[in-house]
MARBA-3410 file (N, C-alpha, C, O; in Angstrom, 1 decimal):
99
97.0,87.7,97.8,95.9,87.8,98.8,94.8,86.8,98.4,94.0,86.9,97.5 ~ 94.8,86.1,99.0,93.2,85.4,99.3,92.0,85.4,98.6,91.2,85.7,99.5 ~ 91.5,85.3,97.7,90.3,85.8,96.8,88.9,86.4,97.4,88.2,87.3,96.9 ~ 88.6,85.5,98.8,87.3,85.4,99.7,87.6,86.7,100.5,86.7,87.4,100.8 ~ 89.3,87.1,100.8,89.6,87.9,102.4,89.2,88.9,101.5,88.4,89.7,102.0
89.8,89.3,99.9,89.5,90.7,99.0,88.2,91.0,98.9,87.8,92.2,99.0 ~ 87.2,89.9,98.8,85.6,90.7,99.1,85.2,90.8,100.2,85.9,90.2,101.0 ~ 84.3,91.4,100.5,84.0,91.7,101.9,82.1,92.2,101.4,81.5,92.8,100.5 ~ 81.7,91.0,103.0,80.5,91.1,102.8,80.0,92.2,104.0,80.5,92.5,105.1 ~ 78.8,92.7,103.3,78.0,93.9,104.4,76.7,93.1,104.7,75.7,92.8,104.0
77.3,92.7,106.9,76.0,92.7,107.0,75.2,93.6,107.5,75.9,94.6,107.9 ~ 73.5,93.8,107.7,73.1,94.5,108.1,72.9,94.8,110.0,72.3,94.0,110.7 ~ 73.5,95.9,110.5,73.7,95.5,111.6,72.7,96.5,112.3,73.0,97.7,112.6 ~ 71.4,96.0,112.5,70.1,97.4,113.4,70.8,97.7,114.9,71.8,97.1,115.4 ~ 70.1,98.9,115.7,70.3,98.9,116.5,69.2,98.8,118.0,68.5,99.8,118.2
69.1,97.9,118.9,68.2,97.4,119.4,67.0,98.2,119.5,65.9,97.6,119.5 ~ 66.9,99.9,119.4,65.2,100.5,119.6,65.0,100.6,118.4,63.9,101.1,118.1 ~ 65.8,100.3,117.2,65.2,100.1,116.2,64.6,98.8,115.4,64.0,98.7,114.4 ~ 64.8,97.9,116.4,64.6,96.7,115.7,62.8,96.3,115.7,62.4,95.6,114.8 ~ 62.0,96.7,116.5,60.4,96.7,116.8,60.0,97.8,115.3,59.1,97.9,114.4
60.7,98.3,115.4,60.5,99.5,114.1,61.0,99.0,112.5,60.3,99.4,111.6 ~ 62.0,98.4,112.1,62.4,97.2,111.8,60.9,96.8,111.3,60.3,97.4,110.4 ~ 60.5,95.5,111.9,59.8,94.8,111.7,58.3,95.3,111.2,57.6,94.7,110.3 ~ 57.7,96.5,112.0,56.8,97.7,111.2,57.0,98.1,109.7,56.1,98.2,108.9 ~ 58.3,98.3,109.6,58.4,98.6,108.2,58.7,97.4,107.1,59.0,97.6,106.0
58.6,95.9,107.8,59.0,95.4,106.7,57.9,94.6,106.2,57.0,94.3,106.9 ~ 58.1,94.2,104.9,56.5,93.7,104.4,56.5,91.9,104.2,55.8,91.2,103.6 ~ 58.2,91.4,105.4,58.7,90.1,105.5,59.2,90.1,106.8,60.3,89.7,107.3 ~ 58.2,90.7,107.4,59.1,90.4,109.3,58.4,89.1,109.7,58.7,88.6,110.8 ~ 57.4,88.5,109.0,57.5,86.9,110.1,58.5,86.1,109.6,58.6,84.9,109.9
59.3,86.7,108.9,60.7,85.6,108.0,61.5,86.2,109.5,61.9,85.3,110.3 ~ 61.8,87.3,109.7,62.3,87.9,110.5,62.4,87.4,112.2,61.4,86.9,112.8 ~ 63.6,87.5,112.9,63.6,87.1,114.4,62.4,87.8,114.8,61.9,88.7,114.0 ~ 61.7,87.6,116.1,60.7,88.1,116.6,61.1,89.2,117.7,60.4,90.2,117.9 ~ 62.7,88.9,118.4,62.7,90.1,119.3,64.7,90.2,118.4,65.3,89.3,117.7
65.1,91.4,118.7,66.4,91.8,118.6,67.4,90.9,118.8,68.3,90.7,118.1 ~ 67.0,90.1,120.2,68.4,89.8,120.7,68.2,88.2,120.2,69.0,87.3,120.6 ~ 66.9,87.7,119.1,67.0,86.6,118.7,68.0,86.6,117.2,68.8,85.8,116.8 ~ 67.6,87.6,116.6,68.2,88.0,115.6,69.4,88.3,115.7,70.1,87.8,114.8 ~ 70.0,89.1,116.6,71.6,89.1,117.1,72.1,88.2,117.5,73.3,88.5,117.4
71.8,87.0,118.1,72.3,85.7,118.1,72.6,85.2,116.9,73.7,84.6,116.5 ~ 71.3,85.6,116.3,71.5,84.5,114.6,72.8,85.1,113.5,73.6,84.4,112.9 ~ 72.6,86.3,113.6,73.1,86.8,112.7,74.9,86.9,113.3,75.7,86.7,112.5 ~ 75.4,87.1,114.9,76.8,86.9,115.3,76.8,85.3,114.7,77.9,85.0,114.2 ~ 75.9,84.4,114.6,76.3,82.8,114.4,76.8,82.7,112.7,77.7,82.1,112.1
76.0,83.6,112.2,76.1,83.6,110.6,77.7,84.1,110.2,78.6,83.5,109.6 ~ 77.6,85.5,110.9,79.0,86.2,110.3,80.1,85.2,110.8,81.1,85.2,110.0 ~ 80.3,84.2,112.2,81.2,83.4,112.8,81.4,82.9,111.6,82.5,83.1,110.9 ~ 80.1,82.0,111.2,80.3,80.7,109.7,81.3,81.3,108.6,82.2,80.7,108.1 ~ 81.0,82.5,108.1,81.4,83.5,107.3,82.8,83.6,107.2,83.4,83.5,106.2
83.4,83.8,108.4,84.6,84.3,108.7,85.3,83.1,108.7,86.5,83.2,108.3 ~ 84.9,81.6,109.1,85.8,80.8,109.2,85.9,80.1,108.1,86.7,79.2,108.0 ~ 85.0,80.5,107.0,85.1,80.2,105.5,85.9,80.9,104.7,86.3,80.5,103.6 ~ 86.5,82.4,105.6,87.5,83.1,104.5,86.8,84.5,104.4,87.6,85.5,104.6 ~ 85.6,84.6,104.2,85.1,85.4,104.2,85.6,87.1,104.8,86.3,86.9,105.8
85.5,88.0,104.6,85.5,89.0,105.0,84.6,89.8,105.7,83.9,90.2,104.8 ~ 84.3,90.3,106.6,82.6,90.5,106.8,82.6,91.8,107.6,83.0,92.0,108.7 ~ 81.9,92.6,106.8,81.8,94.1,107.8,80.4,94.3,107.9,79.5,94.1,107.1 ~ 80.4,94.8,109.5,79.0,94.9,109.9,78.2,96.5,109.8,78.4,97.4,110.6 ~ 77.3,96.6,108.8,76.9,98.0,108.4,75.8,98.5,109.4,74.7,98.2,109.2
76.2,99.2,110.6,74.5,100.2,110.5,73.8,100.4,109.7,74.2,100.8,108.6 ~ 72.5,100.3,110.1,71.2,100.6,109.0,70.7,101.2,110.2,70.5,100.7,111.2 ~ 70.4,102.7,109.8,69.2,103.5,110.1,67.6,103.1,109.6,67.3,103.4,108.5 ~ 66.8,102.6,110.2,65.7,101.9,109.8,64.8,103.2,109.2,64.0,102.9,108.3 ~ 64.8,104.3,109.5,64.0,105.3,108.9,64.7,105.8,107.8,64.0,106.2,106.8
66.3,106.1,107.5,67.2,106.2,106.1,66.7,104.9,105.5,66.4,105.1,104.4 ~ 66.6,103.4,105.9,66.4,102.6,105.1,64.6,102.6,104.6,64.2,102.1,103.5 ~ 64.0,103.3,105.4,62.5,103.2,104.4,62.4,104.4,103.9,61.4,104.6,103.3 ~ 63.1,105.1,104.0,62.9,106.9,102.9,63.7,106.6,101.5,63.5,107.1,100.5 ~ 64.9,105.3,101.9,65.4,104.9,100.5,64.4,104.4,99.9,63.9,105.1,99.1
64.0,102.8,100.2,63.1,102.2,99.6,61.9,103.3,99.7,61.1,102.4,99.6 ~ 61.4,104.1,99.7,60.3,105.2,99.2,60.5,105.8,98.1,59.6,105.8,97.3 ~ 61.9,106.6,97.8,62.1,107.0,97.1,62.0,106.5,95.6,61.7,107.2,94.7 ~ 62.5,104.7,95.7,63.0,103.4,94.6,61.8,103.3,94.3,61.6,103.2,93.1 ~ 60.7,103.4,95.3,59.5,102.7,95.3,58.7,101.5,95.2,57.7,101.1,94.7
60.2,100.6,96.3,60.1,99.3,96.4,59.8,99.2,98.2,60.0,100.1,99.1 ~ 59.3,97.7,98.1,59.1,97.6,99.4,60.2,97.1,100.3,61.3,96.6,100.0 ~ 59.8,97.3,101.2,61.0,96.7,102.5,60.9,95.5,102.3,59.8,94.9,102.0 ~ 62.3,94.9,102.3,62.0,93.2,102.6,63.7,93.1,102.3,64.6,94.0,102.0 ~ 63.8,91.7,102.4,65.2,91.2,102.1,65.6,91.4,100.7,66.8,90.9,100.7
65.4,91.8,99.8,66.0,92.2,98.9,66.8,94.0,99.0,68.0,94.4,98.8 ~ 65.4,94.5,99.3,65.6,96.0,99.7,66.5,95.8,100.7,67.6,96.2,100.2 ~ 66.6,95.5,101.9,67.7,95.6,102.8,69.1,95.4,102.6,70.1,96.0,102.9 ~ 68.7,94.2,101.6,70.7,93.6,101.2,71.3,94.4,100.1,72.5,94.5,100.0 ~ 70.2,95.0,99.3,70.6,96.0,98.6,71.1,97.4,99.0,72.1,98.0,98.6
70.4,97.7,99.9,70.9,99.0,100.8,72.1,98.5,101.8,73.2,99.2,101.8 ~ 72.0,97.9,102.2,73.4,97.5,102.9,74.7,97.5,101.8,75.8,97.9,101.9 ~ 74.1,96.9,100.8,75.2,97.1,99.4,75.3,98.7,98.9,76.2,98.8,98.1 ~ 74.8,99.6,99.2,74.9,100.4,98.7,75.3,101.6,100.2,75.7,102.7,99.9 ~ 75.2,101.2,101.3,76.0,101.8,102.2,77.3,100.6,102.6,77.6,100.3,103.8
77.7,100.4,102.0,79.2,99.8,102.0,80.2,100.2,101.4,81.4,100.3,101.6 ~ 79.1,100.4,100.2,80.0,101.1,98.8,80.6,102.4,99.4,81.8,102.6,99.6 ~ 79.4,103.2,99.8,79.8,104.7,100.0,80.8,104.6,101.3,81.6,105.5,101.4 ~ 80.9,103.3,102.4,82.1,103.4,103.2,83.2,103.4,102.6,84.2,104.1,102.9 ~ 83.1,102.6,101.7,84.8,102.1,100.8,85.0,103.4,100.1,86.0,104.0,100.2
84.0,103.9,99.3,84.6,105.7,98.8,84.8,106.5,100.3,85.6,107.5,100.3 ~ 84.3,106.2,101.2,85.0,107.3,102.2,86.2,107.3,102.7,86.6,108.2,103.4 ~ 87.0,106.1,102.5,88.1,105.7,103.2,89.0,105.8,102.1,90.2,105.6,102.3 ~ 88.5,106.2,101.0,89.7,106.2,100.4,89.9,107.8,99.7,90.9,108.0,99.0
END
């Protein structure tokens, strides 16, 4: 098997009435698209690049209010670290559920 196809990346995948809500909670939304459907452009263009590199790429829902009750809990702030981390840590728990 493939070395690239065996990992598999998690992206984060919002869902559009959450994305205004999104950017409320994060303490890095001017890094961030400004409306949803810029960001969903960007991000279908990224996972494309991904995939034709080998890549594996699974797209995670994120609950924006489960993702700031996590990061509350940690007692870190929202931002791209916190996100990619939680997306890493709801990937995990998909791969234990399927198996």
């Amino acid at each position: 098997m493939n070395e690239l196809k065996s990992r598999v990346i998690g992206i984060a995948w919002y869902q559009p009435d959450q994305w205004e809500r999104l950017l409320d909670i994060s303490e890095d939304a001017s890094d961030l698209e400004d409306t949803y459907e810029e960001w969903q452009s960007f991000t279908n263009k990224k996972i494309k690049q991904l995939k034709k590199q080998g890549f594996s790429v699974q797209k995670v829902t994120i609950d924006t209010e489960e993702l700031l009750a996590w990061c509350n809990t940690y007692r870190i702030p929202v931002n791209s670290h916190s996100r990619s981390e939680f997306v890493t840590k709801k990937l995990r728990e998909l791969s234990r559920d399927k198996k």
